[in-house]
N, C-alpha and C positions, 0 to 999 in steps of 0.2 A: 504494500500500500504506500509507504513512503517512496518507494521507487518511482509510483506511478507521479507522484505529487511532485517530486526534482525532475520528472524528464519535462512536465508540464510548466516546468518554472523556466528552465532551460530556451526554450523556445521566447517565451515572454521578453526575457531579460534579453536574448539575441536583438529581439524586432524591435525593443524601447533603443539598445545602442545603435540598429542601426538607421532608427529615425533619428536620434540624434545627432552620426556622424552625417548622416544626408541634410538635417539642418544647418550642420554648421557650416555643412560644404555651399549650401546654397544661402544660406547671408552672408560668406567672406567672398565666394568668386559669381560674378553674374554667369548666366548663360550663355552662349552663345552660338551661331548658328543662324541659318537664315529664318527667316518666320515673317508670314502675311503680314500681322500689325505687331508694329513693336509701340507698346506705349512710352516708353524712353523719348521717342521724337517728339512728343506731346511737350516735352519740358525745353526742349532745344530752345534757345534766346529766340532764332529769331525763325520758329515755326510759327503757319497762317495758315489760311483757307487754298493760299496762293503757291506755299510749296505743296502742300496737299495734291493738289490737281494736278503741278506737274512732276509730282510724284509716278501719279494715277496714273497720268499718260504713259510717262516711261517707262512703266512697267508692262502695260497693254500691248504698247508695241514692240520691248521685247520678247513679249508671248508670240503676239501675231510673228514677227522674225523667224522665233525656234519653231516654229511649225511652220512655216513655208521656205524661209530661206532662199527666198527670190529675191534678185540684187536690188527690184523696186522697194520691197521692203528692209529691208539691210541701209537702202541711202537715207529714206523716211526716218531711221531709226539714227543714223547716225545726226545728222540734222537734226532732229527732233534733241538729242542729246545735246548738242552745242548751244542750241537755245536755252534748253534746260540750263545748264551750266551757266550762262551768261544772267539768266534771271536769278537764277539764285545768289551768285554773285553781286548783284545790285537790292536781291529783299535783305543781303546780310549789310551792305555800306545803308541801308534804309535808315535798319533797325539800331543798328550801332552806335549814332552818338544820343538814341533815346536810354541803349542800357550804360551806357558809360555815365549817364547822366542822372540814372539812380541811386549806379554804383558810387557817384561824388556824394551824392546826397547821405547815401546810409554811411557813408566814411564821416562826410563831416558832423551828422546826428551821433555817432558813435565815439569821436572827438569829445563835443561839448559834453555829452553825457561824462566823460574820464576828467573833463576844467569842472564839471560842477561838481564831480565827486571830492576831486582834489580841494576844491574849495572849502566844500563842507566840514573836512577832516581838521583843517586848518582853521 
C-alpha cells in the first residue's frame, strides 16, 4: 500500500518540476519563431493602423508569390516591398520627435521630483 502511494507521489512531484522549469524557461527567454500575430508589435513606438496595412499587404503578396512564382508577381512583390520600406521609414522620422518628446518630459518630471526630494531632506 505505501508502495502504491510513492509511485503516485513520484509522478506529481515530476509534473509540478516540470511546470516549473517550463515556467521559468518561458518568463527568462521569449519565444521565438514565426507566428501570424505577434502582439509584441502592438507596443513598437511607432506602430499604427498604417504599418498594419502595409504589413497586411506584404504579407498577401508574399503568399500570392510562393504559390505562383510568376516573375509578374515576384516584380509586384519586390516593388511593393521598397515602398513598404520607404513608408515605414518616414511613419518612424513621423513619430520620433513626438517620443523623444515625452521621453524629455518624463526625464525632466523625474529631475524635479529628485530637486524637491532633495529639498525637502534639507
Amino acid at each position: 500500500m505505501a508502495e502504491q502511494s510513492h509511485v503516485h507521489m513520484c509522478p506529481t512531484f515530476a509534473d509540478d518540476l516540470t511546470a516549473a522549469i517550463h515556467a521559468a524557461a518561458d518568463a527568462s527567454m521569449p519565444l521565438t519563431g514565426k507566428k501570424k500575430y505577434n502582439p509584441n508589435k502592438l507596443y513598437l513606438w511607432y506602430y499604427n493602423d498604417r504599418v498594419k496595412f502595409l504589413t497586411r499587404v506584404s504579407r498577401r503578396l508574399t503568399k500570392l508569390y510562393c504559390v505562383t512564382k510568376s516573375e509578374v508577381d515576384k516584380t509586384n512583390l519586390q516593388e511593393w516591398t521598397t515602398y513598404a520600406r520607404e513608408q515605414l521609414n518616414l511613419i518612424r522620422e513621423e513619430k520620433l520627435p513626438e517620443i523623444m518628446a515625452q521621453a524629455e518630459q518624463k526625464y525632466a518630471s523625474a529631475i524635479l521630483k529628485d530637486e524637491a526630494h532633495l529639498t525637502l531632506e534639507k
